[in-house]
C-alpha positions in Angstrom: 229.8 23.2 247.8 226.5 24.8 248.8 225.2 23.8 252.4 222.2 22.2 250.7 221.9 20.1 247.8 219.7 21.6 245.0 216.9 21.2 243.6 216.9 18.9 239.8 216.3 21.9 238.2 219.1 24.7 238.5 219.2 28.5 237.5 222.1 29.6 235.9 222.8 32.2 238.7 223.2 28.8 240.7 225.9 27.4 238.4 227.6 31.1 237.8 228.2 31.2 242.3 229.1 27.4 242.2 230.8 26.8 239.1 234.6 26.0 240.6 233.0 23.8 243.8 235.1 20.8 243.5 232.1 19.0 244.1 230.4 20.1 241.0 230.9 18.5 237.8 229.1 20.2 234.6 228.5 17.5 231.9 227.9 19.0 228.3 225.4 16.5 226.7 224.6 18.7 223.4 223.5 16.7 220.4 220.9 15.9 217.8 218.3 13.5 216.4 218.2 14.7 212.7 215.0 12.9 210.4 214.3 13.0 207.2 211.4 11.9 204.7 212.5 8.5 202.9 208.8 7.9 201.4 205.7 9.3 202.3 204.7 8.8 205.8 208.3 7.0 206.3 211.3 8.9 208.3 214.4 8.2 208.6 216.2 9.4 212.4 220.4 10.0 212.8 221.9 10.5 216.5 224.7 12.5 216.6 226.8 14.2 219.3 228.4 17.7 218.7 231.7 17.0 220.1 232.8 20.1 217.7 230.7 22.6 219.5 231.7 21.8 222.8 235.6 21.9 221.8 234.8 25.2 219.9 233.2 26.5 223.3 231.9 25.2 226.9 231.5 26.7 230.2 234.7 26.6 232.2 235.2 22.9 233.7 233.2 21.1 232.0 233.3 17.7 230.5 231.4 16.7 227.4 229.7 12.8 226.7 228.4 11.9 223.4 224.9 10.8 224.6 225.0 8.4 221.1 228.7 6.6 222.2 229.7 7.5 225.6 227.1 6.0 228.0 226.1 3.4 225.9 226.0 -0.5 224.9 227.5 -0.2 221.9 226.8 -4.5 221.4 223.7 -3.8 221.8 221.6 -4.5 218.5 219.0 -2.0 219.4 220.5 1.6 219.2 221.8 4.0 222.3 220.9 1.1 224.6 222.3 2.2 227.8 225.7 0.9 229.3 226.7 -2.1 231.4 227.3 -0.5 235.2 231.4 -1.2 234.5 230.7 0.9 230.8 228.7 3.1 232.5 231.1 3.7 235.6 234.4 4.0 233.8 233.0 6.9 231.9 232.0 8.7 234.6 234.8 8.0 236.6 237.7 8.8 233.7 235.1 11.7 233.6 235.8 13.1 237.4 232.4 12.2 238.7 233.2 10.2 241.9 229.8 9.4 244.3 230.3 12.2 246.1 229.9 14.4 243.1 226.9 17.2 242.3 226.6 16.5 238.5 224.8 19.1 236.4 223.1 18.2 233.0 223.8 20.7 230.0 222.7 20.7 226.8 221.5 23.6 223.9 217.7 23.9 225.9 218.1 22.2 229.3 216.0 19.3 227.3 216.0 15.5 226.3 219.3 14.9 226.1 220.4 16.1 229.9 217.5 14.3 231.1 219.1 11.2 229.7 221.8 11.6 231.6 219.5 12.4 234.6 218.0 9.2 234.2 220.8 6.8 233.5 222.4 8.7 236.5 219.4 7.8 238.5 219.5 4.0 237.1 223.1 4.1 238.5 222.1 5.5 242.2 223.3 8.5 241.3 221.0 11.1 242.8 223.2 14.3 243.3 222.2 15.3 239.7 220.4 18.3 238.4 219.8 20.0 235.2 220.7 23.9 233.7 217.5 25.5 233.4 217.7 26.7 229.9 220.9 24.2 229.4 223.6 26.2 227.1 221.8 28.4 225.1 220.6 30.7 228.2 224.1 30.5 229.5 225.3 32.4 226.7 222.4 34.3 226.0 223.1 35.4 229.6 226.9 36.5 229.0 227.8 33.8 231.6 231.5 33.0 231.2 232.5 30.2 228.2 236.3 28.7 227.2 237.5 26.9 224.1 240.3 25.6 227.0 240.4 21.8 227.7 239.3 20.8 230.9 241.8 19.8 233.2 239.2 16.7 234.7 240.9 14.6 238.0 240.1 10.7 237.8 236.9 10.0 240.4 236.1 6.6 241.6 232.1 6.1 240.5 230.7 3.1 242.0 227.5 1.7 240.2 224.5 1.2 242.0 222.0 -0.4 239.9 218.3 0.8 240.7 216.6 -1.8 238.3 213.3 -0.2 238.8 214.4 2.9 236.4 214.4 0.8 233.0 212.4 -1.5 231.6 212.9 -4.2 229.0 210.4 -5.2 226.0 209.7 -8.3 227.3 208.9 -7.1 231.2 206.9 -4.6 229.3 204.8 -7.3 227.2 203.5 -9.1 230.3 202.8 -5.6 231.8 200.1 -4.6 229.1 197.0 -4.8 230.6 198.1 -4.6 234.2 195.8 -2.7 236.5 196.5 0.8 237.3 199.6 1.1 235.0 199.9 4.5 232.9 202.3 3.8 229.9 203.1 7.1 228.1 204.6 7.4 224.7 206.4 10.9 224.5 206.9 11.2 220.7 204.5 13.3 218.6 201.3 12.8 217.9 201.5 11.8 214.4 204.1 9.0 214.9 201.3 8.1 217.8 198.8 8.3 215.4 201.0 6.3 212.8 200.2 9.1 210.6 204.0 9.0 210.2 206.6 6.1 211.2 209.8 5.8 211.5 210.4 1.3 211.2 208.5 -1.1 209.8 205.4 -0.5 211.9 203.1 2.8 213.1 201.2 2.8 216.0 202.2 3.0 219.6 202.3 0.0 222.3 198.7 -0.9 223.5 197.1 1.0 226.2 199.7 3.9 225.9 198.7 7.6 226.4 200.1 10.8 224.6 202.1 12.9 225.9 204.5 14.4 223.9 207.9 15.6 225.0 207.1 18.9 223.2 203.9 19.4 225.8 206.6 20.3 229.0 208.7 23.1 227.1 207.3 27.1 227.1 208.4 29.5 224.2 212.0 30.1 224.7 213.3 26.3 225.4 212.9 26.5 229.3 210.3 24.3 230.8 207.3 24.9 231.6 206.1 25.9 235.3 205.9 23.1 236.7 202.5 23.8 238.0 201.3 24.1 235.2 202.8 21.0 233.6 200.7 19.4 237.4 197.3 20.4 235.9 198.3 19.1 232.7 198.9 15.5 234.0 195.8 15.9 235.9 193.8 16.8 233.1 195.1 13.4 231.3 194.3 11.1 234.1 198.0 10.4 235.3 198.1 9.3 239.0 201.4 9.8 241.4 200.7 7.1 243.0 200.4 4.9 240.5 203.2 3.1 238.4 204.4 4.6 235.4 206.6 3.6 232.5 207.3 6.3 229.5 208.4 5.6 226.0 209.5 7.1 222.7 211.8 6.4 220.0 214.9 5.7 221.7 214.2 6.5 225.2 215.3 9.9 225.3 212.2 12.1 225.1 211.2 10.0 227.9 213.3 10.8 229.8 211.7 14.0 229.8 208.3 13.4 230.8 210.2 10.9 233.8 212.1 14.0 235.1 208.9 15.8 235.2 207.2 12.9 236.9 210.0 12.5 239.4 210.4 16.2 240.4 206.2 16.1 241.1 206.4 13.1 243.7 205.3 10.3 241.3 206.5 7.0 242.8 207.6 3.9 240.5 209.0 5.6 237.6 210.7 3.3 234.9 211.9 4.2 230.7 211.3 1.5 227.9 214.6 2.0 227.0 214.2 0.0 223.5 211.3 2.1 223.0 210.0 2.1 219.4 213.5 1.2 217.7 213.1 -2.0 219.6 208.8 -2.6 219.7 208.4 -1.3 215.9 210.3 -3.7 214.5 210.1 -7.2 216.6 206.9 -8.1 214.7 206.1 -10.4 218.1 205.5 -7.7 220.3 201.6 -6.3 219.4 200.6 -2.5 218.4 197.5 -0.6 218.3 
């Protein structure tokens, strides 16, 4: 293991010189959200894993999670709800993530679905966790080394530390709305903001909420922005580090996104509507603008 812990965000020359520390554990998180058009202005969204591409070819030692099974509450009536701590803990211990472990985040772009691990990692009191700048597909753009070998993964012990403050439920949200100096931010795209499109019942977004779509923190190429740049951008919209902030989107993925960006810029009192509009759009009780 390196002498200092790195930064959330790692190149892939870091993971190439520290890829067999026994400390580091790489977590393949590839998947999809697929949509489609039902009626006009109406889509349809399917989560998926791609357990197929990870068996087909990973980078040496790593373990893969379905991000839509894996680390989630699967009694849970709204979808990809995140786990219980014993869920949550099992699979990262039957994983080989133990506390002491340096996890790094990979999926096809470095993108949503690493940060979701980031966060529920986070949620846990899991901070030794970082993402692959560029996730997968700038590994092997790169020639970095890849296996179709299983993993040969040692059982950790993983010990859940629930940090509360990271997610947020509908109904802590609700008697939120209107509170002084919160910034909610919805991450999806602008025409789901808009309701120009919908996925659900209901179009809109929660009341009060800004836009700032996930799509906003990503340069040509898949790897972020700099994050300088991504600074003047949430200056330009008014967002406050010092304020509290809770993002949303569709299932509390693509906020996760915009709450790794946050985190990595000093904001303090981060949290993810993890029901996000799978859970607001429908319960006709909760209000919309």
């Amino acid at each position: 293991m390196s002498e200092s812990k790195p930064d959330s965000l790692v190149t892939t020359e870091w993971l190439a010189d520290h890829l067999h520390d026994p400390l580091v554990r790489v977590v393949d998180m590839r998947g999809y959200v697929s949509t489609k058009q039902v009626e006009p202005g109406v889509e349809e969204a399917t989560y998926r894993g791609s357990l197929a591409e990870y068996q087909a070819s990973h980078i040496p030692g790593s373990i893969y999670i379905d991000w839509t099974s894996d680390i989630i509450d699967p009694d849970d009536p709204v979808s990809v709800q995140l786990a219980s701590p014993e869920r949550f803990a099992a699979a990262m211990s039957e994983r080989g993530m133990g506390d002491e472990t340096q996890v790094i985040a990979v999926d096809h772009m470095g993108g949503q679905f690493a940060t979701r691990l980031w966060w529920a990692l986070k949620t846990y009191g899991h901070d030794n966790v970082s993402l692959l700048e560029g996730g997968w597909n700038r590994w092997v753009d790169e020639g970095h080394e890849t296996t179709n070998e299983p993993s040969v993964i040692k059982r950790a012990v993983f010990t859940p530390r629930l940090q509360a403050q990271w997610r947020t439920t509908a109904d802590v949200l609700l008697g939120r709305l209107g509170e002084a100096g919160l910034q909610l931010i919805d991450a999806r795209d602008v025409g789901q903001y808009t309701a120009a499109r919908r996925r659900g019942p209901r179009g809109g977004h929660i009341p009060g909420a800004i836009n700032l779509p996930r799509e906003l923190f990503f340069a040509e190429g898949g790897l972020f922005r700099p994050l300088e740049e991504i600074r003047e951008m949430l200056v330009e919209r008014g967002l406050n580090a010092d304020r509290p902030t809770v993002a949303y989107c569709n299932g509390g993925v693509a906020a996760t996104v915009v709450l790794f960006h946050l985190d990595r810029l000093g904001f303090g009192s981060l949290s993810n509507y993890d029901g996000s509009w799978n859970e607001w759009g429908v319960r006709t009780d909760l209000p919309i603008e």
